[in-house]
C-alpha positions as CSV (number, residue, x, y, z in Angstrom):
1,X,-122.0,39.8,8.6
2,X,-119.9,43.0,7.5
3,X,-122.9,45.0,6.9
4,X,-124.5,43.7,10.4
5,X,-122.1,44.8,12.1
6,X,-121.6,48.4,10.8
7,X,-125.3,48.5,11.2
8,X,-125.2,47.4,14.6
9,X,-122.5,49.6,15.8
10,X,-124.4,52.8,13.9
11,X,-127.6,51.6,16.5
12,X,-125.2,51.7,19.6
13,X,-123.6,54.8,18.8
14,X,-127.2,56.4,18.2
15,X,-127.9,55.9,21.5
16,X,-125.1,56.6,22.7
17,X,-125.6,59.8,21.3
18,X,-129.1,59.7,22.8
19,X,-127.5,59.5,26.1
20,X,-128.0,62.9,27.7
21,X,-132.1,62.4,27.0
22,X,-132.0,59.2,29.0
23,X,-133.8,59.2,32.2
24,X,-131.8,57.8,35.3
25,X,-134.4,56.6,38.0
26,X,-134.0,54.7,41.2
27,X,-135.5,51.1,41.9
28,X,-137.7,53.1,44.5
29,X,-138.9,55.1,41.7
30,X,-139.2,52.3,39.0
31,X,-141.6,50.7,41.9
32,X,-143.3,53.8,42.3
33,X,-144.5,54.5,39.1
34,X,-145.5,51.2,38.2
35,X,-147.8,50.8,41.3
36,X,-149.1,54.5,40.7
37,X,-149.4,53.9,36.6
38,X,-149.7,49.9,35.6
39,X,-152.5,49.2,33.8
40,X,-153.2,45.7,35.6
41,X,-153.2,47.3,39.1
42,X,-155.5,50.2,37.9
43,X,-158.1,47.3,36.6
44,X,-157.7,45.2,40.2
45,X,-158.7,48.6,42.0
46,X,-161.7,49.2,39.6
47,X,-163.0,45.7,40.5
48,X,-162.4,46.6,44.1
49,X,-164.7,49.3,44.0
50,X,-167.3,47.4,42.2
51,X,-167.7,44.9,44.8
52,X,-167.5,47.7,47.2
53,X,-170.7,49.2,45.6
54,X,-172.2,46.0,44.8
55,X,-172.6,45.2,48.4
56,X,-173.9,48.7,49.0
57,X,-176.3,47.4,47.0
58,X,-177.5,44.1,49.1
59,X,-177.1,46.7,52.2
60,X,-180.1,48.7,50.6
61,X,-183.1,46.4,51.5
62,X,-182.6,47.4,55.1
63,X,-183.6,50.6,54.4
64,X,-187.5,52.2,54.2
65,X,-188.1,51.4,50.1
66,X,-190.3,54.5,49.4
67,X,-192.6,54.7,45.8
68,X,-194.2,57.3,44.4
69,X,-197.3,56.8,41.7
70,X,-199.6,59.1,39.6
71,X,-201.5,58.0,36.7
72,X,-204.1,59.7,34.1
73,X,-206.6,57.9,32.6
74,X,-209.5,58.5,29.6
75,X,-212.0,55.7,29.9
76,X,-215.1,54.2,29.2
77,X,-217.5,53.4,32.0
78,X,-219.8,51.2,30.6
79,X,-221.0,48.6,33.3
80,X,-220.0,45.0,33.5
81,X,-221.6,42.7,34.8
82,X,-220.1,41.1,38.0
83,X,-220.9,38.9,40.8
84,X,-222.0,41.2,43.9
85,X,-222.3,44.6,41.8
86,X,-224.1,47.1,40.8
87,X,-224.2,49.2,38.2
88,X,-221.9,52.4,37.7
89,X,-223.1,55.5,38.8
90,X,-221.1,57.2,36.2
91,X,-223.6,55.3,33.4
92,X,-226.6,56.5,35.8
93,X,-227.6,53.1,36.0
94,X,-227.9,52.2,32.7
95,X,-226.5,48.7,31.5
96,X,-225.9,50.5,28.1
97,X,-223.0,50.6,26.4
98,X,-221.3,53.6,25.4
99,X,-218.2,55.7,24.0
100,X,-218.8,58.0,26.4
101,X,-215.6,58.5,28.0
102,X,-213.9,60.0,31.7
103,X,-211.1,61.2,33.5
104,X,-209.5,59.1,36.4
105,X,-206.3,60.5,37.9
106,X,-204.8,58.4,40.6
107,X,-201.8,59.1,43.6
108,X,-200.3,57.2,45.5
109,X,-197.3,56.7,47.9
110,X,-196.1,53.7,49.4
111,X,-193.5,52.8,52.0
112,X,-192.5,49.5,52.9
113,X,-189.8,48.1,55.4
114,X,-188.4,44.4,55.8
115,X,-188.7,43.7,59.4
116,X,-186.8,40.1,59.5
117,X,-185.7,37.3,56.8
118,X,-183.9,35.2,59.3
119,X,-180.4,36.6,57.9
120,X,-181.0,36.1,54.4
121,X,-180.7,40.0,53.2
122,X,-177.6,40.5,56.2
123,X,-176.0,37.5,55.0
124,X,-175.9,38.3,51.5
125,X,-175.0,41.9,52.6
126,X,-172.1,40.5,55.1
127,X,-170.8,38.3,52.3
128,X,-170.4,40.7,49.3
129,X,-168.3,43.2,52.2
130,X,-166.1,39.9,53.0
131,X,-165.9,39.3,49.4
132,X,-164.8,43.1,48.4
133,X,-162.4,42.6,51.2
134,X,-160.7,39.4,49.4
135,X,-160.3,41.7,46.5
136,X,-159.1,44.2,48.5
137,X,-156.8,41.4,49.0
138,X,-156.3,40.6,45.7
139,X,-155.0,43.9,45.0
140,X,-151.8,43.4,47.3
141,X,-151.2,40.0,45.3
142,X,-151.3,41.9,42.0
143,X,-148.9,44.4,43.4
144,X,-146.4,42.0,44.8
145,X,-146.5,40.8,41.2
146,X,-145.8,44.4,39.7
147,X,-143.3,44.8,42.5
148,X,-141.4,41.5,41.8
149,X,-141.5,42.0,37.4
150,X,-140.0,45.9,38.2
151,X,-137.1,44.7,40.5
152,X,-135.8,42.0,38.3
153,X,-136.4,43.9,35.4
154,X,-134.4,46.7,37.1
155,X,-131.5,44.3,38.1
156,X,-131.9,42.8,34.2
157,X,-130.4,46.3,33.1
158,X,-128.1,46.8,36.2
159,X,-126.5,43.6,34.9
160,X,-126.6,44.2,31.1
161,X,-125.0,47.6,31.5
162,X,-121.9,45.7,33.7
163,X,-121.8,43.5,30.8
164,X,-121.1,46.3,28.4
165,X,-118.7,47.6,30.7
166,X,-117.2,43.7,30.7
167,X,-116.9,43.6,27.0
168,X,-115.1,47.2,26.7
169,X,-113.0,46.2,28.7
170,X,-112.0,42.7,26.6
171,X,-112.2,45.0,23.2
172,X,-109.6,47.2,25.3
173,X,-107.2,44.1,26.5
174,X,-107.6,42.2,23.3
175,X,-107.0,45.8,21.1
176,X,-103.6,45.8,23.3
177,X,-103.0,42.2,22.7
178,X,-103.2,43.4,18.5
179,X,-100.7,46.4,18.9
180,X,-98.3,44.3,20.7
181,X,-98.6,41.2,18.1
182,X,-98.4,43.8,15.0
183,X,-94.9,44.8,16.8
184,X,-93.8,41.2,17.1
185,X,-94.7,40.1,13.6
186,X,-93.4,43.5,12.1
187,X,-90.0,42.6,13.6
188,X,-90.0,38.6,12.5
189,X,-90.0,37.3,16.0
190,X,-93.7,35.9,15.4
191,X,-95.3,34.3,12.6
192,X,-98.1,36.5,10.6
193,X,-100.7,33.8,11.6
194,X,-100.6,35.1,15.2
195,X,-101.8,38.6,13.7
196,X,-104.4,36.8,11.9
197,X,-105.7,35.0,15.0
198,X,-105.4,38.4,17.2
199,X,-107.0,40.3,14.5
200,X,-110.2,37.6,14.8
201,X,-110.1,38.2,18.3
202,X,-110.4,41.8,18.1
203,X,-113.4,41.5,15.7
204,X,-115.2,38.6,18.2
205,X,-114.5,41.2,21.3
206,X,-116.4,44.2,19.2
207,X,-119.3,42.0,18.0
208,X,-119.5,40.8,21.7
209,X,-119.6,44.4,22.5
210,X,-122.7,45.3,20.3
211,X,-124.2,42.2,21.4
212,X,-124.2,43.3,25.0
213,X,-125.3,46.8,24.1
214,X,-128.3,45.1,22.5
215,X,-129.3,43.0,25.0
216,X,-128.9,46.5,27.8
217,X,-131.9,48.2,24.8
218,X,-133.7,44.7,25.4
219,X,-133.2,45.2,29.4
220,X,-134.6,48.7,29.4
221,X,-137.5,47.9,27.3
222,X,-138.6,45.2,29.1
223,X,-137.8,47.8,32.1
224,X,-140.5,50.0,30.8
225,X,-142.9,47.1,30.0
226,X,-142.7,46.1,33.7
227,X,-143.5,49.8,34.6
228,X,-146.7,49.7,32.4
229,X,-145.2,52.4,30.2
230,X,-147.7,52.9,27.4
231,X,-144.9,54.7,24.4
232,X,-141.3,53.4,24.7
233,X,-139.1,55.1,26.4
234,X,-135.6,55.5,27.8
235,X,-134.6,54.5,31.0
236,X,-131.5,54.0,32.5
237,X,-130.8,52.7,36.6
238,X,-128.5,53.8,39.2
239,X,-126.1,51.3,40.5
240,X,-127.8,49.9,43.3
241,X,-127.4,46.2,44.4
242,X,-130.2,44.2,46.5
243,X,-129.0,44.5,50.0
244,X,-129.3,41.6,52.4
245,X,-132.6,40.7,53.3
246,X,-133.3,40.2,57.3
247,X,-133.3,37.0,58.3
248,X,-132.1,35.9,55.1
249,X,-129.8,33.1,57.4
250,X,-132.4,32.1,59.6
251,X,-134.1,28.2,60.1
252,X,-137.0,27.2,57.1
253,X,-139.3,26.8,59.9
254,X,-139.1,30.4,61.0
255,X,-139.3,32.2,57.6
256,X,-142.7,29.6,56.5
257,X,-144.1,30.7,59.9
258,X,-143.8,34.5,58.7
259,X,-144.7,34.1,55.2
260,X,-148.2,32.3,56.3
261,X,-149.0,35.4,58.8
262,X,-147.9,38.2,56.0
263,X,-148.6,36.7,52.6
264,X,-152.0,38.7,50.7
265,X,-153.0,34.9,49.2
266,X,-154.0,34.1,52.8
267,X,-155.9,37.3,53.6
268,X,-158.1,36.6,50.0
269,X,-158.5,33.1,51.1
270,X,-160.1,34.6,54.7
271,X,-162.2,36.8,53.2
272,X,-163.5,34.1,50.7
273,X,-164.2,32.0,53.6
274,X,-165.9,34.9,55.5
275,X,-168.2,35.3,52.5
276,X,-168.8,31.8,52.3
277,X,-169.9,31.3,55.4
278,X,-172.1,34.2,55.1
279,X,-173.6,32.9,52.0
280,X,-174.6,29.5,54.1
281,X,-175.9,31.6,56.6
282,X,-178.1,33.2,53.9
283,X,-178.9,30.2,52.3
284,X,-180.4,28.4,55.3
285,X,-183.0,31.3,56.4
286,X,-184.1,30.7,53.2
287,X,-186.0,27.8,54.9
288,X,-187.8,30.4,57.1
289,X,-190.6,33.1,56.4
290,X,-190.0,37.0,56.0
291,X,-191.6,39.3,57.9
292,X,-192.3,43.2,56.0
293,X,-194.2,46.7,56.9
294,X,-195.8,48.2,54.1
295,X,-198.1,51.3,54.4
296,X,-199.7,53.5,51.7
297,X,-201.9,56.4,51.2
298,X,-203.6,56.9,47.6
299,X,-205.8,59.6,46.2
300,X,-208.0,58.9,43.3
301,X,-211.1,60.0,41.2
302,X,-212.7,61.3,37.9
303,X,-212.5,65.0,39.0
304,X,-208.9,66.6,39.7
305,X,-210.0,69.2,41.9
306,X,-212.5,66.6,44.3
307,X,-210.8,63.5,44.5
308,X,-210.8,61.1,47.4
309,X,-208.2,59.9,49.8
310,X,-207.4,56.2,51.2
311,X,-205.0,55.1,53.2
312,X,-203.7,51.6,54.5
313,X,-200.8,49.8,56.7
314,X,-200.4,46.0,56.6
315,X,-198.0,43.3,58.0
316,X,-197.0,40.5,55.7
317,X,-195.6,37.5,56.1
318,X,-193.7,34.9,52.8
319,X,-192.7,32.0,53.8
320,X,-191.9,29.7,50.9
321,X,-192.8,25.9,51.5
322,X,-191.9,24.4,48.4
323,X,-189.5,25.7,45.6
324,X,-188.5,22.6,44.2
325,X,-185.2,21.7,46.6
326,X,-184.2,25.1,45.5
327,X,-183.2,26.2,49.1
328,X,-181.6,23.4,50.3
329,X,-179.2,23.1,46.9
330,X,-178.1,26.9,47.6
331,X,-177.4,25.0,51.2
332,X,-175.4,22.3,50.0
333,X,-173.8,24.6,47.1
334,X,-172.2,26.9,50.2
335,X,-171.1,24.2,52.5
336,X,-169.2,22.9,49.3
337,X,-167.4,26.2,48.1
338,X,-166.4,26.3,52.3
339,X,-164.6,23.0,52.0
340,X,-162.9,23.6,48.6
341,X,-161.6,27.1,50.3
342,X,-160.2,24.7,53.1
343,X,-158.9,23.1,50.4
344,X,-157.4,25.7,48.6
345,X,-156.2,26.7,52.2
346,X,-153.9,23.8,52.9
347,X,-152.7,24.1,49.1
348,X,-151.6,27.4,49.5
349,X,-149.7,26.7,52.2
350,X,-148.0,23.9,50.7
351,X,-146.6,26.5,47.8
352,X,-145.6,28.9,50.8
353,X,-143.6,26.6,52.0
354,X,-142.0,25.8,48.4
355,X,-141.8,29.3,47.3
356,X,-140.0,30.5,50.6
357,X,-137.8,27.3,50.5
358,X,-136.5,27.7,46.5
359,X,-135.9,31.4,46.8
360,X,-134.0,31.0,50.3
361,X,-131.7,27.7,48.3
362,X,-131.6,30.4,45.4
363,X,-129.6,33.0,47.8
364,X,-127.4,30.8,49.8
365,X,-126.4,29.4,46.4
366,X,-125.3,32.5,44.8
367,X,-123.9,33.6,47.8
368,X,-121.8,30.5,47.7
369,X,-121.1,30.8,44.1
370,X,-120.0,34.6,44.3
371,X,-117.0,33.3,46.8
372,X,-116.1,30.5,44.2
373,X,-116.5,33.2,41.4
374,X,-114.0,35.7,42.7
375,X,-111.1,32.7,43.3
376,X,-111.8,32.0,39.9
377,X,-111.4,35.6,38.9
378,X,-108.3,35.8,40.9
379,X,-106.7,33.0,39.0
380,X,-107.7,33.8,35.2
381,X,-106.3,37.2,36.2
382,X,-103.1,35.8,37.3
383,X,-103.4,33.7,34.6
384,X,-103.9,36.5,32.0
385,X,-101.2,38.3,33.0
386,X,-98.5,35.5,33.0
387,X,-99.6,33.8,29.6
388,X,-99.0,38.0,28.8
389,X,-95.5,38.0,30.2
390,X,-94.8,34.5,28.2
391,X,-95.5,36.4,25.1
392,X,-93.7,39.2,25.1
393,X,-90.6,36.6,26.3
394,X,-91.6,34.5,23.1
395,X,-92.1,31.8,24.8
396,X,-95.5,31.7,24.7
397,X,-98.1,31.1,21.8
398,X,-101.1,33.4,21.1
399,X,-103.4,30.6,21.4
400,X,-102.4,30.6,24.9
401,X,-102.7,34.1,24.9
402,X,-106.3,34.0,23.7
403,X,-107.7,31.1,26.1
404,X,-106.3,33.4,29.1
405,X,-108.1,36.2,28.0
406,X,-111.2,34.0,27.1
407,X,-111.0,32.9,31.2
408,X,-110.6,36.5,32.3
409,X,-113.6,37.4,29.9
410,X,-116.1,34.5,31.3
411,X,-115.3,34.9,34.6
412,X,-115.9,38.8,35.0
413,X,-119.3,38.3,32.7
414,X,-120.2,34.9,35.6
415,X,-120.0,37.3,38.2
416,X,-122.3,39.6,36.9
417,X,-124.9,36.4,36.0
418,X,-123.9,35.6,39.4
419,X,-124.8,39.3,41.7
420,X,-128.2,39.0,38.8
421,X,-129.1,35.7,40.0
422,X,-128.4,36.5,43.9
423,X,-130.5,40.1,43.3
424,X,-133.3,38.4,42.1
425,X,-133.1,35.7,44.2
426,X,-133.7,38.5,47.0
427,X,-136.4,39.7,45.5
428,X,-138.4,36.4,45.1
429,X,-137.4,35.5,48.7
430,X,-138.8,38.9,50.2
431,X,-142.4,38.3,47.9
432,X,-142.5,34.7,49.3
433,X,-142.1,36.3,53.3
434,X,-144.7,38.4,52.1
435,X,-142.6,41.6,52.4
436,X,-143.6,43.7,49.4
């Protein structure tokens, strides 16, 4: 335990002595960097423009699809026989076979056009936009989340660095508490086990001391995780509490009703639903023909320098009658992912309601506990200092003595939990409204 400690407190002073290299940044700037920086975010924008160019993709086909062709061949031209021919001029009639052999180059170019599918090209086109859109969506949802780990994490080191200062200033009190015991047992007017027990109390104060400066190297870590800091680094936060939010004392009713119009999960679940129905839209002029332009113009013959030219424009028309119930399972596949997004609709809002509910109880009940904290404060400070005065009169006993300082000690480290607990709080009730 000896060697722990000395350990310990060689860690603390290290970075203590590290402390002009730290870098002091402001929650404005912790949120900052992780939105520009975090890996996660960075992955949710890449997929965002994949959809993006994936339904440039589907938007293609409305477009003239143009081809080019050119082909060499050596070849034999030894006739076949065929219903309706005649023999090959090239063989000059003869039905014999041979290796002679002849050039036949070949051009072409060919344009063709889809003229209308009934919506089946438009809707799959419409739904991969609606779709990018939901990831678009999705985006703001993984940001909130960034958002949200970066503010509590910032508040996590806010409130282990006023624990340090909370166990200084025990170590301080209960050092005090030492000097004045040594004095009383020095002159016989106490008996040596007091200096004993003040001597352990000095010794729990300084390993509570290097406890809370371990848990503030924990708090900045995690700090820099929340960032997406790739190499550790040091990080240290300005004193900045989470101010009031607006509207934090208004009716259930009222801050549900904003959360549904602002929260990002609602805008993924419209563009799902857009895409959806564009995908049933799709599906059912599947049960119709498509209509496509396609003209070409080729050139073609054994000699290079005399060949001959064609060309040719047609209509067509592809109407599938039977695939096999192919269509009409897309159909029913569609009409089924619409009603699950209902679904997932009415569940979401459900949670809205929770999540703005819990985080609003969260902050009227810290609030309430921060006025009951500071009574209690104002009593184990009173009480401190007349257990102090009863002492030094010798009429006191150090347990006493201790317990009072032990009051004093937990009520100044609840109120930090306390402002944590009401910070966060804040910051899960301003993601629930949907105010990131």
């Amino acid at each position: 335990m000896v060697h722990f400690f000395f350990v310990a407190c060689a860690i603390a002073g290290a970075d203590a002595g590290a402390g002009a290299k730290v870098r002091v940044v402001s929650l404005k700037d912790a949120v900052r960097m992780a939105l520009a920086q975090h890996p996660s975010l960075r992955e949710k924008r890449a997929t965002t423009d994949a959809k993006r160019a994936l339904a440039d993709q589907y938007k293609a086909p409305f477009f003239p699809q143009i081809s080019g062709s050119a082909s060499w061949q050596r070849t034999t031209a030894n006739w076949t026989a065929r219903p309706g021919s005649v023999p090959s001029s090239v063989s000059s009639g003869s039905s014999s076979a041979s290796f002679d052999s002849f050039n036949y180059w070949n051009f072409g170019a060919t344009v063709t056009q889809l003229l209308w599918d009934f919506n089946q090209q438009v809707g799959k086109w419409r739904a991969a936009n609606a779709t990018a859109d939901a990831q678009k969506a999705t985006e703001r949802v993984s940001e909130d989340a960034v958002v949200v780990a970066v503010r509590t994490a910032y508040f996590g080191v806010a409130a282990a660095r006023a624990l340090i200062g909370v166990a200084q200033e025990t170590l301080g009190n209960q050092a005090r508490h030492l000097a004045q015991v040594e004095g009383f047992v020095a002159a016989g007017t106490r008996p040596a086990i007091d200096l004993a027990q003040a001597r352990t109390e000095v010794a729990n104060a300084r390993l509570q001391l290097v406890t809370a400066e371990n848990s503030f190297a924990v708090a900045k870590a995690q700090l820099g995780y929340a960032i997406g800091v790739e190499s550790p680094q040091s990080f240290d936060v300005e004193n900045e509490p989470m101010p009031p939010l607006r509207g934090e004392e208004s009716r259930l009713p009222v801050l549900v009703g904003e959360a549904i119009r602002n929260r990002p999960e609602f805008a993924v679940l419209a563009g799902q639903t857009r895409a959806g129905e564009e995908t049933l839209r799709s599906a059912r002029g599947g049960f119709w023909p498509t209509f496509g332009l396609s003209t070409a113009l080729t050139e073609a013959g054994s000699d290079i320098t005399a060949m001959a030219w064609n060309w040719n424009v047609a209509v067509t028309l592809s109407w599938p009658i039977f695939q096999g119930g192919l269509t009409r399972a897309a159909v029913r596949e569609a009409q089924a992912t619409l009603v699950s997004l209902a679904a997932q609709r009415d569940t979401q809002q459900i949670q809205v309601r929770f999540d703005v509910e819990q985080a609003l109880l969260a902050v009227r009940g810290a609030k309430a506990e921060l006025v009951a904290n500071a009574e209690v404060r104002a009593a184990a400070a009173e009480r401190l200092r007349l257990a102090e005065g009863r002492y030094a009169a010798g009429v006191g006993n150090i347990i006493e003595l201790g317990d009072a300082q032990l009051a004093v000690t937990s009520a100044a480290a609840l109120k930090v939990q306390i402002e944590f607990r009401l910070a966060t709080a804040r910051v899960q009730l301003e993601k629930a409204l949907g105010r990131q």
